[in-house]
C-alpha positions in Angstrom: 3.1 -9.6 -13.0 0.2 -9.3 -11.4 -1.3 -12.2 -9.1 -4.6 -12.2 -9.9 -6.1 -15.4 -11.6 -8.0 -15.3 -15.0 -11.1 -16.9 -16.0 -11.5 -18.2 -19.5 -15.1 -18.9 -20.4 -16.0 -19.9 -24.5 -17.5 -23.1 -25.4 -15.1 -23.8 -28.2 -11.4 -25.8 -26.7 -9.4 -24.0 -29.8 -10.2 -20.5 -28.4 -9.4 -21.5 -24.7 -6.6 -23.2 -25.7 -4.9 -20.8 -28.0 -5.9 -18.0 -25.1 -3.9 -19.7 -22.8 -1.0 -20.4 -25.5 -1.0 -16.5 -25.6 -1.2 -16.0 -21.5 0.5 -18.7 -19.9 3.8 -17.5 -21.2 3.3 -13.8 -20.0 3.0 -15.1 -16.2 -1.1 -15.4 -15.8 -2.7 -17.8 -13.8 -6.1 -19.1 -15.9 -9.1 -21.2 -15.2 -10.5 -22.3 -18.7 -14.4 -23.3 -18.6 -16.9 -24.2 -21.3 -20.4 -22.8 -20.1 -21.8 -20.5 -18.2 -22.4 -22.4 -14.9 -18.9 -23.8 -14.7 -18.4 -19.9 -14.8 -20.2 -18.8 -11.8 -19.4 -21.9 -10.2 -15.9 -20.9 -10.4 -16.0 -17.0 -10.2 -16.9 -16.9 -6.0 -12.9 -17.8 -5.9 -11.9 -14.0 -4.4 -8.5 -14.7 -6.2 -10.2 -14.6 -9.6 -10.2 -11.4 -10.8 -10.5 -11.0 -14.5 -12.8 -13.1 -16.5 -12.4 -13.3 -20.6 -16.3 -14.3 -21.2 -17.4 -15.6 -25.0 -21.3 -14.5 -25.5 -22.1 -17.4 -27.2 -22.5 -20.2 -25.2 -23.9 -24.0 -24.7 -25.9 -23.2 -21.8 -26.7 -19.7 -20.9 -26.4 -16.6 -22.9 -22.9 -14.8 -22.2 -25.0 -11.4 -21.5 -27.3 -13.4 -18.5 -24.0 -15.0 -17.2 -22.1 -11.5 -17.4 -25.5 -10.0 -15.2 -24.7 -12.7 -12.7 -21.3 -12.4 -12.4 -21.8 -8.6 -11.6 -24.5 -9.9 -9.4 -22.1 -11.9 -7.3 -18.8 -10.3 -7.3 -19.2 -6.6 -8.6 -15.6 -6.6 -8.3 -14.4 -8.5 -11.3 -12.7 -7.0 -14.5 -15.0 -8.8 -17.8 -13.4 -9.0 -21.0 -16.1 -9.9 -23.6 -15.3 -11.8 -26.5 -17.9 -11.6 -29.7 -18.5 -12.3 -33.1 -19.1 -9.3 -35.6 -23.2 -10.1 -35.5 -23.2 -9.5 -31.4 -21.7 -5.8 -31.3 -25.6 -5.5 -29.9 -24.8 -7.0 -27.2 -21.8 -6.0 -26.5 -22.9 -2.2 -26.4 -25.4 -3.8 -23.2 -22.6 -5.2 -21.8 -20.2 -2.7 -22.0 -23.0 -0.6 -20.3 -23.4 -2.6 -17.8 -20.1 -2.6 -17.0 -18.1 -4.7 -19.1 -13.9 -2.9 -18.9 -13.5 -4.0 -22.4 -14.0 -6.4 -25.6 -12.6 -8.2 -28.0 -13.3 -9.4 -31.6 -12.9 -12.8 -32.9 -10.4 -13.7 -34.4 -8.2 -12.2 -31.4 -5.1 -10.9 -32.2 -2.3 -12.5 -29.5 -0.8 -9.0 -28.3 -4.1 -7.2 -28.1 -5.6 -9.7 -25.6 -2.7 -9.8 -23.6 -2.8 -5.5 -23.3 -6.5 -6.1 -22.7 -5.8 -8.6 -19.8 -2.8 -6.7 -18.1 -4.8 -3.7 -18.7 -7.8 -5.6 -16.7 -5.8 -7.2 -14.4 -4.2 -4.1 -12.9 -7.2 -2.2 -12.6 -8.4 -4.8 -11.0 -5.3 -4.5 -8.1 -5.5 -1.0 -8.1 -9.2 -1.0 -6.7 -8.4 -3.8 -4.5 -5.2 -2.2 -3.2 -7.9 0.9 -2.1 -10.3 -1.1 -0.5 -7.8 -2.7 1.2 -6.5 0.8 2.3 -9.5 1.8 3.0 -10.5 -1.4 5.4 -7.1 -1.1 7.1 -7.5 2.0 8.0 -10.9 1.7 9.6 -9.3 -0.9 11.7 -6.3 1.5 12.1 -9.2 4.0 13.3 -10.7 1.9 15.1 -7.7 0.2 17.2 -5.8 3.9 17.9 -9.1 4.8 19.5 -9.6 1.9 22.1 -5.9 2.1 22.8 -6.7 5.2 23.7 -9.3 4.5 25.6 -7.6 1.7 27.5 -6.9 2.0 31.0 -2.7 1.7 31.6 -2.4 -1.4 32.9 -4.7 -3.1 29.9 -2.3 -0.9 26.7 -0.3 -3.9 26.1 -3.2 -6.4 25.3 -5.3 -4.0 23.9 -2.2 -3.4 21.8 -1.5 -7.2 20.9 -5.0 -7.8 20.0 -5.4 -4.5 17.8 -2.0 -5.8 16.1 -3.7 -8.9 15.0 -6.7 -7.3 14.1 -5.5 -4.6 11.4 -3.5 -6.9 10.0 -5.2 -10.0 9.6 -2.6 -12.0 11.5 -3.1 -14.9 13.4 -0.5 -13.9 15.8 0.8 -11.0 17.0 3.0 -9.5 20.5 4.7 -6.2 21.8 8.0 -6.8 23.1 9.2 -3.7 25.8 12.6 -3.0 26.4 13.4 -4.1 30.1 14.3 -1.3 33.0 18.6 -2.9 32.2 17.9 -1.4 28.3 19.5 -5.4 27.8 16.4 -6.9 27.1 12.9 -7.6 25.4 10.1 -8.8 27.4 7.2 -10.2 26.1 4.4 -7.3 27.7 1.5 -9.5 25.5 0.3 -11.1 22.9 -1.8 -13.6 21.0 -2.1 -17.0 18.8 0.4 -18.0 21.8 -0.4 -21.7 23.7 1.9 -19.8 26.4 1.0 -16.5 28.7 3.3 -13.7 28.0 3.8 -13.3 31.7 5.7 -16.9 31.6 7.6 -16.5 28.1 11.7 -15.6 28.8 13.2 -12.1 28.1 15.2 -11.7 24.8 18.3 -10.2 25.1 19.6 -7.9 22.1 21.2 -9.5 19.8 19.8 -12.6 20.2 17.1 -14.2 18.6 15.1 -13.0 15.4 13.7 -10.1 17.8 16.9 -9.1 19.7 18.6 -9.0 16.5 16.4 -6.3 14.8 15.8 -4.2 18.4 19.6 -3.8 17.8 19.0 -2.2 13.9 16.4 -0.4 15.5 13.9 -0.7 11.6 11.0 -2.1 10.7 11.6 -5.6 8.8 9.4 -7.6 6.4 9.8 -11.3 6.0 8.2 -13.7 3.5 9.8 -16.8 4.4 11.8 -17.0 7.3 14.0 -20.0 6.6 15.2 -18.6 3.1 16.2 -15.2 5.0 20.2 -15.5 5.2 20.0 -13.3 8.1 18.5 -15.1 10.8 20.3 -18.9 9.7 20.1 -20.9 12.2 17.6 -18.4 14.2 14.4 -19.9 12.4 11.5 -21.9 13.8 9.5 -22.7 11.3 7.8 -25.4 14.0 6.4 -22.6 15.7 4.5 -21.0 13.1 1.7 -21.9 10.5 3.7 -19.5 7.7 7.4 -18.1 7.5 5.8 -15.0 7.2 6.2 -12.1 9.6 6.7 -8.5 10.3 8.2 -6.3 12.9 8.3 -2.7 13.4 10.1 -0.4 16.6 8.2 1.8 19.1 10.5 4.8 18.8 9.9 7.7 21.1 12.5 10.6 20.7 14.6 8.6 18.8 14.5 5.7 21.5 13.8 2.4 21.5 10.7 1.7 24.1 10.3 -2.0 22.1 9.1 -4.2 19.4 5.6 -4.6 17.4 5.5 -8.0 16.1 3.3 -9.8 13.7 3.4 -13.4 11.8 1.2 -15.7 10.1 -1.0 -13.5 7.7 -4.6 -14.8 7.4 -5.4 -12.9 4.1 -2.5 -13.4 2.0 0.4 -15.5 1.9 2.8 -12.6 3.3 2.8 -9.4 4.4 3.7 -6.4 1.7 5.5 -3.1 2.2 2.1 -1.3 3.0 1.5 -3.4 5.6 4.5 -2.7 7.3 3.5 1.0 6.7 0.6 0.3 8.5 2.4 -1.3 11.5 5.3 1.2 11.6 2.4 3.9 11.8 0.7 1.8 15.0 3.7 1.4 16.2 4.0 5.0 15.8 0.7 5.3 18.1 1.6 3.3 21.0 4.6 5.0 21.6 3.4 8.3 22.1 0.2 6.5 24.3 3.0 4.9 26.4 5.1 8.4 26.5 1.4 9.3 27.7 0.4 6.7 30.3 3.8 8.2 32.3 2.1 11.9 31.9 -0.9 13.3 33.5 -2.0 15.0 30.5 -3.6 12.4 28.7 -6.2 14.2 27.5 -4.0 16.3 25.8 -2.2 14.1 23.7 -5.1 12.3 22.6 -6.0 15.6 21.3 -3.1 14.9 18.8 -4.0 11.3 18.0 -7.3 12.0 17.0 -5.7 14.7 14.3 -3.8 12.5 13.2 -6.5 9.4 12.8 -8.3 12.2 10.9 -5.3 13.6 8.9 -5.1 9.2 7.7 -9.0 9.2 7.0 -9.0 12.4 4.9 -6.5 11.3 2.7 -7.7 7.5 2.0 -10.8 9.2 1.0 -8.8 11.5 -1.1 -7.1 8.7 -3.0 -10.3 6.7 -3.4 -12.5 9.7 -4.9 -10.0 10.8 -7.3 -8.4 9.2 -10.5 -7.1 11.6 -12.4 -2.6 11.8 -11.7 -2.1 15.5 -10.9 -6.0 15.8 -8.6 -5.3 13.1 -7.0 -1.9 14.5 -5.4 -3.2 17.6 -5.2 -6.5 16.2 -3.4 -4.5 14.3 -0.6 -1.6 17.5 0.1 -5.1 19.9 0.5 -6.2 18.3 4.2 -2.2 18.0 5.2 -2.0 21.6 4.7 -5.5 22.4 6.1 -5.1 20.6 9.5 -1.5 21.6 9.8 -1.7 24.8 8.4 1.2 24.2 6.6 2.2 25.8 3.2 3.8 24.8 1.3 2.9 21.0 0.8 4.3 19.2 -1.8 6.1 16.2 -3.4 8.8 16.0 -5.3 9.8 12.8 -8.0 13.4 11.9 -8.7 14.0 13.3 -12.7 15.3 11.0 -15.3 19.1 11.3 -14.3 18.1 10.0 -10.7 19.6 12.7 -9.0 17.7 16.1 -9.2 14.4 16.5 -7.9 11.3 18.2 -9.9 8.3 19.2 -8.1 5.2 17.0 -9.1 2.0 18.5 -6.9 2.1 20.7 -4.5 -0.7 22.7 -2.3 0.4 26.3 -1.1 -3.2 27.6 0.3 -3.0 30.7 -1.2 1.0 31.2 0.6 4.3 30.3 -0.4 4.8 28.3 -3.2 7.4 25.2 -3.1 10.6 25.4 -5.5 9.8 23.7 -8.9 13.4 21.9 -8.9 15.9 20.7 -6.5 19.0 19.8 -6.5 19.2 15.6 -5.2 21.7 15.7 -3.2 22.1 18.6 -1.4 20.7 20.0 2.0 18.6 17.9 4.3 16.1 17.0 1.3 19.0 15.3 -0.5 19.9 13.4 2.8 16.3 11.8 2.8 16.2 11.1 -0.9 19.9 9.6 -0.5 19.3 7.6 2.4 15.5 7.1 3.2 15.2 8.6 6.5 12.7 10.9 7.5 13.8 14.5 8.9 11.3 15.8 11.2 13.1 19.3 12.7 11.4 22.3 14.3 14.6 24.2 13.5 16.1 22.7 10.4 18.6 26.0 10.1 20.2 24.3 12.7 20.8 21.1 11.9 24.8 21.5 9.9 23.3 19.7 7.0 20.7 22.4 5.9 20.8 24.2 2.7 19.3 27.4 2.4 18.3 26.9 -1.5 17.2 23.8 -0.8 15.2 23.2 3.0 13.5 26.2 2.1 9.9 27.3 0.1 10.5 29.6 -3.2 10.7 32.5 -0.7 13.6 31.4 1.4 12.3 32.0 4.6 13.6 29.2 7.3 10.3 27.3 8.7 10.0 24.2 11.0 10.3 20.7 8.1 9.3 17.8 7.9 10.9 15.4 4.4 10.4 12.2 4.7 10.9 9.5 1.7 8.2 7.8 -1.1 8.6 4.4 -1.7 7.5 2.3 -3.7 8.5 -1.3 -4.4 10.9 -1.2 -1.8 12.9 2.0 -4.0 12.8 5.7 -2.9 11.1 7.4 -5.9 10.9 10.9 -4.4 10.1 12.9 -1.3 7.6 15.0 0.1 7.7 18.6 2.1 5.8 19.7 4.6 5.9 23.4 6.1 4.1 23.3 9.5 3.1 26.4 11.0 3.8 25.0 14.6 6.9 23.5 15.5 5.6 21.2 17.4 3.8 19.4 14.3 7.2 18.4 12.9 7.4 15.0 15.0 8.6 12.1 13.6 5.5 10.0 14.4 4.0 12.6 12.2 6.3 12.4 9.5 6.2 8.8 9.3 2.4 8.0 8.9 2.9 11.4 5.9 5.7 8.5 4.1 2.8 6.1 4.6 -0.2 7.8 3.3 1.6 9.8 0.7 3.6 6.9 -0.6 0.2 5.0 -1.0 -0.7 8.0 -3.6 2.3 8.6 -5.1 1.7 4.4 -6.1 -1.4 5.1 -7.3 -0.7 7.6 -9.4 1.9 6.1 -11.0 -0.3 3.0 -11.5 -3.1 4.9 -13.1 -0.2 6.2 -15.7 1.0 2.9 -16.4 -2.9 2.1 -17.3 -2.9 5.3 -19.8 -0.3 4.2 -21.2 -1.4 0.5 -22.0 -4.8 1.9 -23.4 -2.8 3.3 -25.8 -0.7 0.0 -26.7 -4.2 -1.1 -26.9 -5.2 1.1 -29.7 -1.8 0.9 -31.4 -2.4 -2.8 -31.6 -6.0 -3.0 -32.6 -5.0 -0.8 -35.7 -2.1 -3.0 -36.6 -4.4 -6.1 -36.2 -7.0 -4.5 -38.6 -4.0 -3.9 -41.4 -3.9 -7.8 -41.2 -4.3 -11.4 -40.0 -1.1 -12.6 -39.5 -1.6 -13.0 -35.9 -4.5 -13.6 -35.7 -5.9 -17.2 -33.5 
């Protein structure tokens, strides 16, 4: 169920009542007013995000309170309510921008479609501007670490940490010349310097426990986590909340990106550990650099992939429809890679086999439309959730040639990685490179980010389809009769 609060706004206690009788039980949090100031008194809460607004009211017309609400927070979902003598009205507020409306008497299962309905649009077009924000601060962060002389990466990376995630603390822990050991190169929301603060040895400690699994973690409440028992400090921190990712280079640990105490939501959530595993993903290839003296060079490669992120937020935000909006954010993978195929693939009914969902093939080699789940190194990602990222993937004993290959069998450099969503691996996606060279893990895993982020939205936007159409079932039942009816 979604977390988004609802608003309630008619002047007549039966109707707010009996809309909360039908809501409360489905999960919502509501805020029930009687006039139009309480309204926009109440509506600058940012966790409001639907409002059900009556036109008729004590104080101000529903119409002028539903131009002020857009006024102030363009954002919200509206919901009017009307008798049959406003549908005048209505038409002016649906053009203004009103998502839907509903007729007294309200039938009980129609308004709880409508608000679902509302309620996840509503997330959905948060989720994206969220995305979009982060990664302008992703942007923003990869290119002053870049930027940053050698000596100043850690702190730059510390304070960047914080910063794209709207955390109030935030560290990077290196793994000590022994290979025994974290210590603490910087961070901040600390009373203490990071110079003073002891090494952690592996194994020990919530860090040196999950340098040893070597994979991001998420964490909503420290003291409930069976995991770390006795581990837990809750003293030390204003939430419970934190999340930790590795700085992998080659396949090695160089150390630990660690966040905690969210400032703009009670925990973190699985993207945001996306985003973290993909800055993560950055530092270790700027501290691989800062032992080079071709910098320059590999900040060529950053700043493709910065781009490669950019072009497909905007890809997700500029399309709705399922099937374009997949299609829109494969095209500048493909383009900036040159890489054909690009595709992804969804897990079929029976869980196991694969069935190709979008794919973008410039003009080349076209993907296969199905696959087989389990087999080759595409079955070991869906399978297990780990990314493959091999220039030669006919070497690695696992390969399949019917499988790790385009429709034309010919053996190319792969990257397959996993989509997730809701912490489940719903699919996976292909990528061809031309050059070898492009299939690198750190590539690979900010593709499971950015391509997982679609693959959510897409299915979101289904889900939405689908309820419109419970909508209309329901709206023809409730004309057939009044037995519902509040």
């Amino acid at each position: 169920m979604s977390q988004t609060r609802v608003l309630v706004v008619d002047d007549e206690r039966f109707f707010r009542e009996a809309i909360r009788e039908a809501l409360e039980p489905e999960g919502f949090d509501l805020v029930l007013v009687g006039d139009g100031a309480s309204a926009l008194e109440e509506a600058t809460d940012e966790s409001l995000g639907v409002v059900i607004l009556d036109l008729q009211l004590p104080d101000l017309h529903g119409l002028e309170v539903f131009r002020r609400l857009r006024e102030l927070r363009s954002d919200l979902r509206v919901i009017i309510l009307s008798a049959h003598t406003d549908q005048e009205y209505v038409l002016e507020a649906l053009r203004l921008g009103a998502c839907d409306y509903l007729a007294k008497p309200l039938h009980d299962e129609e308004l709880r479609l409508a608000v679902v309905r509302a309620a996840e649009t509503f997330d959905l077009a948060s989720s994206r501007e969220r995305l979009r924000s982060q990664v302008d601060r992703l942007d923003q962060a990869i290119a002053d670490l870049w930027q940053a002389g050698i000596d100043e990466i850690p702190a730059r990376v510390a304070l960047a940490t914080a910063e794209v995630l709207r955390a109030d603390r935030a560290s990077l822990l290196l793994v000590d010349a022994s290979g025994s050991e974290l210590d603490v190169a910087a961070a901040v929301g600390v009373k203490q310097d990071a110079e003073l603060m002891p090494p952690i040895a592996f194994g020990q400690g919530v860090a040196g426990l999950l340098a040893l699994e070597g994979e991001s973690a998420c964490v909503s409440e420290i003291s409930a986590d069976s995991r770390f028992g006795e581990l837990a400090q809750p003293e030390r921190y204003a939430t419970g909340a934190f999340a930790i990712a590795p700085v992998l280079q080659g396949g090695q640990l160089l150390g630990l990106l660690c966040v905690a105490d969210p400032t703009a939501a009670p925990a973190f959530d699985p993207d945001d550990v996306k985003v973290l595993g993909i800055l993560a993903g950055q530092v270790a290839v700027r501290l691989a650099a800062s032992d080079q003296a071709g910098e320059d060079a590999a900040g060529g490669v950053d700043a493709r992939s910065t781009d490669l992120a950019r072009r497909i937020c905007e890809a997700l935000t500029a399309e709705v429809e399922p099937t374009r909006t997949l299609e829109a954010v494969l095209r500048p993978v493909g383009e900036l890679l040159g890489a054909a195929p690009v595709s992804v693939f969804l897990t079929a009914p029976d869980g196991k086999a694969l069935r190709l969902e979008a794919q973008w093939d410039g003009g080349q080699a076209s993907d296969r439309t199905h696959l087989e789940g389990a087999q080759g190194l595409t079955g070991s990602v869906l399978e297990g959730g780990r990314l493959v990222a091999s220039p030669d993937p006919a070497a690695d004993p696992r390969f399949d040639v019917g499988t790790d290959t385009p429709e034309d069998a010919v053996v190319r450099p792969l990257l397959c990685g996993p989509l997730r969503f809701r912490d489940k691996t719903l699919g996976v996606f292909r990528v061809f490179p031309e050059r070898a060279d492009d299939a690198s893990a750190e590539l690979g895993e900010l593709l499971s980010a950015c391509l997982s982020a679609a693959v959510r939205n897409v299915l979101l936007y289904r889900s939405l389809l689908e309820t419109i159409e419970e909508v209309a079932i329901a709206r023809r039942e409730g004309q057939a009769g009044a037995s519902g009816s509040i």
